[in-house]
C-alpha positions as CSV (number, residue, x, y, z in Angstrom):
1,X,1.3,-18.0,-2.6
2,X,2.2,-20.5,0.2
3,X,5.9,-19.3,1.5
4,X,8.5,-22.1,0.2
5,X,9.8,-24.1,3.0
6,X,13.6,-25.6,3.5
7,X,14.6,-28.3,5.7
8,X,15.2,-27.1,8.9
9,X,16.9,-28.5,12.3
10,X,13.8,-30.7,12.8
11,X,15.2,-33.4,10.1
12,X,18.1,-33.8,12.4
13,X,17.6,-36.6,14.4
14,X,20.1,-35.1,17.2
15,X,19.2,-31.0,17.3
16,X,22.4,-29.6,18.4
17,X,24.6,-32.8,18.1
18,X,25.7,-33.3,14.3
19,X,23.8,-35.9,12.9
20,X,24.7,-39.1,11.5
21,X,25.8,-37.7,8.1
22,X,27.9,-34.5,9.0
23,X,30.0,-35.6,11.8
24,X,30.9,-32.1,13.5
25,X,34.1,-31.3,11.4
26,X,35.8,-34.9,11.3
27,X,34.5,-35.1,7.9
28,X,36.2,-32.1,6.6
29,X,38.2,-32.8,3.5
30,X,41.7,-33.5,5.1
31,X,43.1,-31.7,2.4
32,X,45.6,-34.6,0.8
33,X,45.0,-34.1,-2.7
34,X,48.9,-34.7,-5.0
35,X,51.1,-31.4,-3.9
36,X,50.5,-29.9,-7.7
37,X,46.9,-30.3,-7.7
38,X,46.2,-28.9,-4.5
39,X,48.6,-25.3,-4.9
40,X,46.0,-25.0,-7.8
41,X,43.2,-25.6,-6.0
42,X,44.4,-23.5,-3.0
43,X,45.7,-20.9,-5.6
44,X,47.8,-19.6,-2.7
45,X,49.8,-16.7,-4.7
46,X,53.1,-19.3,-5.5
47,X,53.6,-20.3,-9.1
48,X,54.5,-23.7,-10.7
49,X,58.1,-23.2,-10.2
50,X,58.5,-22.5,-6.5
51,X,55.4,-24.8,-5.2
52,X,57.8,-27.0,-4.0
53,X,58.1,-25.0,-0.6
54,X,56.9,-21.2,0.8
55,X,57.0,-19.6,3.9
56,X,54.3,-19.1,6.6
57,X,54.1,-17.9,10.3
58,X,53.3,-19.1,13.3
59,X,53.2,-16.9,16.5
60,X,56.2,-14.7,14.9
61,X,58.3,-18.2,14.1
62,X,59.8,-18.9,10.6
63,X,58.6,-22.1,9.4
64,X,59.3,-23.6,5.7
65,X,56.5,-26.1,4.9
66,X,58.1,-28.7,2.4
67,X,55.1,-29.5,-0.6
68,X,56.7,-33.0,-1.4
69,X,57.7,-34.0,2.4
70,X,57.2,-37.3,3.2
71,X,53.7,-36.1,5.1
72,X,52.4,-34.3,2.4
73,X,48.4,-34.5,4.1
74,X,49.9,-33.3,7.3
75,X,52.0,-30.8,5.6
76,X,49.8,-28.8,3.6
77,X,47.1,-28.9,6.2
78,X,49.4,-27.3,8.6
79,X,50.8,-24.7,5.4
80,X,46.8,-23.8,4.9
81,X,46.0,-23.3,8.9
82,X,49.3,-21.1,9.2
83,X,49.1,-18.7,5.5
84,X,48.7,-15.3,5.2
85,X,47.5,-15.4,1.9
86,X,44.0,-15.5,0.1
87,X,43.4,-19.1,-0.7
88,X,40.9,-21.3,-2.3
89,X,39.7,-23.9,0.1
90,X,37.8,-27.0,-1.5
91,X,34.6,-28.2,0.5
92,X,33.1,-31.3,0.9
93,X,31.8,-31.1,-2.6
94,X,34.6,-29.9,-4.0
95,X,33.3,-26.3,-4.2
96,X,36.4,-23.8,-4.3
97,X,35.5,-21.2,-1.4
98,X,37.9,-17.9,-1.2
99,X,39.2,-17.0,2.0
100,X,41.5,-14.9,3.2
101,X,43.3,-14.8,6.6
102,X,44.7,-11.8,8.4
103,X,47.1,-11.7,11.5
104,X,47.8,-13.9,14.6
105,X,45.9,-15.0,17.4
106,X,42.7,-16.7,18.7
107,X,40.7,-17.3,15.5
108,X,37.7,-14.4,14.4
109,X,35.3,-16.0,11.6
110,X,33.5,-13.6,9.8
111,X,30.5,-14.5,7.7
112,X,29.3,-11.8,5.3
113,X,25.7,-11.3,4.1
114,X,23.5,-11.5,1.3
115,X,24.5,-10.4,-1.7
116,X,27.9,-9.7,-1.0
117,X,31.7,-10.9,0.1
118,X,34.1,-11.0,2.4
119,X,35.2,-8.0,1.5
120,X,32.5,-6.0,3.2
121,X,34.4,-7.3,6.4
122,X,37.5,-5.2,5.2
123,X,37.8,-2.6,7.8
124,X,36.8,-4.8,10.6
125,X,39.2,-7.5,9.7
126,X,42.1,-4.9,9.7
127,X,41.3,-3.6,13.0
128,X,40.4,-7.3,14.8
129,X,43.8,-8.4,13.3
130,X,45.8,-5.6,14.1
131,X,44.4,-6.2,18.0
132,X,45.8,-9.4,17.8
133,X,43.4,-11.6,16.4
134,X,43.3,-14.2,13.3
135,X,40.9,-13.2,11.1
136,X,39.3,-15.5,8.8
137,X,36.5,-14.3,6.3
138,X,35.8,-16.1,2.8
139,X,33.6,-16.0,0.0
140,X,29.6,-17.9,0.5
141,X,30.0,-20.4,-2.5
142,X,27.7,-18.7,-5.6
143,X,29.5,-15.4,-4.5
144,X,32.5,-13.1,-4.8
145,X,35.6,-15.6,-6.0
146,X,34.0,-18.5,-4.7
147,X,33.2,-21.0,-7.0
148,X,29.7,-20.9,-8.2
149,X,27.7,-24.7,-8.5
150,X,24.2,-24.8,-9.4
151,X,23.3,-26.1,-5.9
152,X,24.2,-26.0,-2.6
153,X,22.6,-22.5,-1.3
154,X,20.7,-24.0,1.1
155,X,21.7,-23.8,4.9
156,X,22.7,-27.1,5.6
157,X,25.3,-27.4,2.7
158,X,26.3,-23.6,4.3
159,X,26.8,-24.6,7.2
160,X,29.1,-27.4,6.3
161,X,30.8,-25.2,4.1
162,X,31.6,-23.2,7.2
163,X,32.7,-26.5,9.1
164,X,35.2,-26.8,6.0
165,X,36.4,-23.6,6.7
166,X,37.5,-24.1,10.3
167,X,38.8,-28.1,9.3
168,X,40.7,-26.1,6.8
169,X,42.3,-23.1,8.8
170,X,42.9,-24.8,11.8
171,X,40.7,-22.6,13.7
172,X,39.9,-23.6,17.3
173,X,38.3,-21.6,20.3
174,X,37.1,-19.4,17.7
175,X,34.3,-17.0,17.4
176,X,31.8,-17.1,14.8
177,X,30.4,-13.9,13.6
178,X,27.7,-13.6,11.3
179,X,26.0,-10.7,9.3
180,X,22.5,-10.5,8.2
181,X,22.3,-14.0,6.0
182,X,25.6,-15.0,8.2
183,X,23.6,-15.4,10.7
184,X,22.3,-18.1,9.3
185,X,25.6,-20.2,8.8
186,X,26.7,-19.6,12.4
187,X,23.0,-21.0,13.7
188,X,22.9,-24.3,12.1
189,X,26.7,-24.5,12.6
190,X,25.7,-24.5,16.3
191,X,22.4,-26.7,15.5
192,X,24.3,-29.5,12.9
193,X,27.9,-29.8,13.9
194,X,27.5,-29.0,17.7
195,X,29.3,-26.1,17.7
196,X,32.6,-27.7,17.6
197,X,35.6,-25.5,18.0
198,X,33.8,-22.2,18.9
199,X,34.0,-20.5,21.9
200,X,31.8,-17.4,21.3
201,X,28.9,-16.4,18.8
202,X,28.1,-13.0,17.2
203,X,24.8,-12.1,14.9
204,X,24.7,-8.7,13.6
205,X,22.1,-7.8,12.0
206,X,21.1,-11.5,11.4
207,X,17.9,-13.1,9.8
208,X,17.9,-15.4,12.9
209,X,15.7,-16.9,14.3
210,X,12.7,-16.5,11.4
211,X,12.2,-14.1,8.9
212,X,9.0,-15.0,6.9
213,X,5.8,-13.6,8.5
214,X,3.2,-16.6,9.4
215,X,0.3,-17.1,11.7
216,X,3.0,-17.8,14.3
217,X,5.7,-15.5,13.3
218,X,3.2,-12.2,13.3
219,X,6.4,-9.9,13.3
220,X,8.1,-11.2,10.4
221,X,7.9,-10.2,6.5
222,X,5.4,-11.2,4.2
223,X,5.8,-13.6,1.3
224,X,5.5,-11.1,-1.0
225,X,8.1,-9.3,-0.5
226,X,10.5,-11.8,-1.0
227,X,8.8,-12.7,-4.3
228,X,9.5,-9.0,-5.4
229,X,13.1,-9.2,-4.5
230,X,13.2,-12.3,-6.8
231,X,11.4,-10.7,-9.5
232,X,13.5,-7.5,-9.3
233,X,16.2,-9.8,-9.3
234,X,15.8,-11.5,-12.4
235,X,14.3,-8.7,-14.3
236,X,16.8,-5.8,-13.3
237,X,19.7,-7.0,-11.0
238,X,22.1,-3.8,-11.3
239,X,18.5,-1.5,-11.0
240,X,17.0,-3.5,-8.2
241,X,20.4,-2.7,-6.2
242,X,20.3,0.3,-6.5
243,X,17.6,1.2,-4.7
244,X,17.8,-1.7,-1.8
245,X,21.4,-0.5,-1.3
246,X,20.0,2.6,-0.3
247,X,17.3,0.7,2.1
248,X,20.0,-1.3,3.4
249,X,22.1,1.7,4.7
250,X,19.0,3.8,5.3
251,X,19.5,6.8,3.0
252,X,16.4,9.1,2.3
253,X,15.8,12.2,0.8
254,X,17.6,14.2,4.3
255,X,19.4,11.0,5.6
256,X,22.9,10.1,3.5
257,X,24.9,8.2,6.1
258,X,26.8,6.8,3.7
259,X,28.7,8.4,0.0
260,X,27.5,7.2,-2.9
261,X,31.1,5.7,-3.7
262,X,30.4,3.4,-1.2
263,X,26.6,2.7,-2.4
264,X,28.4,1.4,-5.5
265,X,31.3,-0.4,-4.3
266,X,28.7,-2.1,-2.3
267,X,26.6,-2.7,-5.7
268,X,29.7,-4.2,-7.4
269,X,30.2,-6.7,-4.5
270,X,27.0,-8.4,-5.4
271,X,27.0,-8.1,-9.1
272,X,29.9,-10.9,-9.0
273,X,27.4,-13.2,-7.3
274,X,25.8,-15.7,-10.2
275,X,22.2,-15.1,-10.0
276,X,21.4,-18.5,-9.1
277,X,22.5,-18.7,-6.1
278,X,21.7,-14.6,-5.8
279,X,17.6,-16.3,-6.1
280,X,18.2,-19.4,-4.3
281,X,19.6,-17.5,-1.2
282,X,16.6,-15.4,-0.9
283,X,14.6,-18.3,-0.6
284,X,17.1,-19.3,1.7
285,X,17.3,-16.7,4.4
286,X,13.4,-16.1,3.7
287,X,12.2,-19.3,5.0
288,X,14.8,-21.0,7.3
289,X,13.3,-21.7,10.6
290,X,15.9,-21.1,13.2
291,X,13.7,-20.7,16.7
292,X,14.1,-24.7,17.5
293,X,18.1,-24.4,17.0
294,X,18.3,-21.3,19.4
295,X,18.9,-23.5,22.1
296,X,22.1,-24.9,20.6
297,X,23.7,-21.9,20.7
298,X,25.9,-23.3,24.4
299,X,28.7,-19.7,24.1
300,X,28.2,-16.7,25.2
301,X,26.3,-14.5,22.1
302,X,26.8,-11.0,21.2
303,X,23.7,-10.1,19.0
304,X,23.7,-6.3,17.9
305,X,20.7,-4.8,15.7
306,X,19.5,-1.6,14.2
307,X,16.3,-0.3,15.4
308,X,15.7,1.1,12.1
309,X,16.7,-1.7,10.3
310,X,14.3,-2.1,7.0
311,X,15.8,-5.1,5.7
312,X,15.8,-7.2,8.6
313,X,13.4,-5.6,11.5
314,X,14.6,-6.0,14.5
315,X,11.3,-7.6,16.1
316,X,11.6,-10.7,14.3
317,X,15.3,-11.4,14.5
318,X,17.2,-9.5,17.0
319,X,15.1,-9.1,20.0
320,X,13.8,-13.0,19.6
321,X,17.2,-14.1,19.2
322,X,18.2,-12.8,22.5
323,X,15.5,-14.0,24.1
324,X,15.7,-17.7,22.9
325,X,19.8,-17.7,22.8
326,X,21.1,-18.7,26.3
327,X,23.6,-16.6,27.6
328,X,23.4,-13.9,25.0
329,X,23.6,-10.4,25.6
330,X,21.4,-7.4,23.1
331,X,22.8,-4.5,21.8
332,X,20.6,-2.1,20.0
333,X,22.2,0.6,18.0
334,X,19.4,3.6,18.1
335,X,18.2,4.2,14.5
336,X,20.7,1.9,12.8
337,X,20.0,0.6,9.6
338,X,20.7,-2.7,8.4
339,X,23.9,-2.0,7.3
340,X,25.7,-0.8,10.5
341,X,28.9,-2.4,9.6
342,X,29.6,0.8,7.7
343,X,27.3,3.6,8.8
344,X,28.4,2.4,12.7
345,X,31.8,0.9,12.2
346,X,33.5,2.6,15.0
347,X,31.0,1.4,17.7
348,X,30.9,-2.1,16.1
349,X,34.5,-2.2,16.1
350,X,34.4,-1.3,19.7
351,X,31.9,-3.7,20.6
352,X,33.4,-7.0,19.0
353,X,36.7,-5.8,21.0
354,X,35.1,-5.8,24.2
355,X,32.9,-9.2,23.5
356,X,36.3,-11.0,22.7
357,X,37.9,-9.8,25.3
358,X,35.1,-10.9,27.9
């Protein structure tokens, strides 16, 4: 069967400029919806009652936001860059993506990957923010809390989803960091909206630049192994996991890096995913071209890979990334799996410290 193909950066008619209809982040909802409609879409925690004002911080200073001040735009746009609470951030759309944000600082993005959440992030996110960074990680619309429309789960929409994200949070000289299908999101964020507002990249264990094996792409995964993964999918969803989950953290009959506790925490992270866009992201990550948006990436890039990575082999995504990203630097964690967020979490942890730092 001929591999199904998604728009790619070559539509754009400015590759690493944002094009004529997604104007970098300027057109961002600006977040002005009446005061009681947008605490329900935000769903920051506050009931009906006391919506009329809450607290937030700003490097360690008090400031009440007023819901019904005479700036109301201005106000709640400054409330949502400054919470410390999960919210619900409407896209371009109108799609209701979950985020939370943890701690103060210079602004961490973290992108999860396929089929999970944010929540995957977890550890890292407590240890980035208690270095004295603002972590920001949310929800891929289809998944976790995030609102779950029929379309959308193509890279493009993702992408602007992301540039919502930052419009939304305030978040400038960020970095972006992207896991697996993250990857993704951070790529054509660089490619479509020029990278606006990010002043490093990370891919770990990311599907860019091209996944799908071809005449030209000799390294990458066949066709029909993506066609399994959608059958398995829609046949058996809980039974497919449970043995990919096991691929994706590379436990074997002698190897058990990680407790099976963890194997189905991981499991329930995806179950909340609808299957739609569970599908339609497979066909996503599968066949998005990234090599021709490589290029755009103009920060320095971290790009960290398992050399025993089964899901995503390194030789068609790690090793050409760093080789067509400018500026990046490889890291290549000896017989990691995909998963190395977990079964490598300390020497992660220590790696994004240092790379922020730099």
């Amino acid at each position: 069967m001929e591999a199904a193909r998604l728009p790619d950066s070559k539509h754009l008619d400015h590759l690493c400029a944002p094009s004529e209809n997604s104007t970098g982040r300027d057109d961002a909802p600006h977040l002005s919806a009446p005061p009681a409609q947008m605490i329900h879409q935000l769903g920051v925690g506050v009931s009906v009652r006391n919506a009329a004002e809450f607290s937030v911080s700003r490097r360690r200073q008090q400031t009440t936001v007023g819901i019904f001040g005479s700036s109301v735009g201005a106000g709640i746009r400054f409330a949502i860059a400054n919470i410390r609470v999960p919210v619900l951030i409407p896209t371009r759309d109108n799609t209701k993506l979950y985020a939370k944000v943890w701690g103060d600082g210079r602004p961490v993005v973290l992108i999860h990957g396929w089929p999970l959440t944010a929540d995957t992030w977890d550890p890292h996110a407590l240890d980035l923010a208690d270095a004295g960074y603002r972590v920001i990680a949310y929800d891929r619309r289809g998944f976790g809390r995030s609102e779950q429309p029929w379309s959308g789960y193509e890279y493009d929409t993702l992408a602007d989803d992301l540039a919502d994200v930052l419009k939304a949070t305030g978040a400038e000289d960020a970095t972006l960091v992207g896991f697996s299908m993250g990857g993704g999101e951070v790529a054509r964020y660089m490619s479509r909206h020029g990278g606006a507002g990010v002043k490093q990249a990370v891919l770990v264990s990311s599907i860019v630049p091209y996944m799908l094996k071809t005449d030209d792409n000799p390294s990458g995964v066949p066709q029909s192994v993506f066609e399994e993964i959608a059958s398995g999918l829609k046949e058996d969803r809980p039974g497919f996991y449970g043995g990919f989950f096991k691929d994706f953290y590379g436990v074997g009959m002698l190897n058990r890096p990680v407790s099976d506790e963890c194997l189905e925490w991981t499991r329930s992270m995806a179950m909340q995913g609808g299957l739609k866009a569970t599908i339609d992201c497979v066909v996503a990550f599968s066949s998005t071209d990234f090599r021709s948006e490589l290029t755009c990436f103009s920060t320095p890039t971290l790009v960290v890979h398992g050399t025993e990575d089964q899901t995503v082999p390194i030789d068609c995504s790690g090793r050409p990334a760093a080789a067509g990203i400018p500026h990046a630097t490889l890291k290549e964690y000896e017989g990691a799996p995909h998963g190395l967020l977990v079964t490598h979490q300390r020497q992660l942890r220590d790696d994004l410290l240092e790379f922020l730092a730099g």
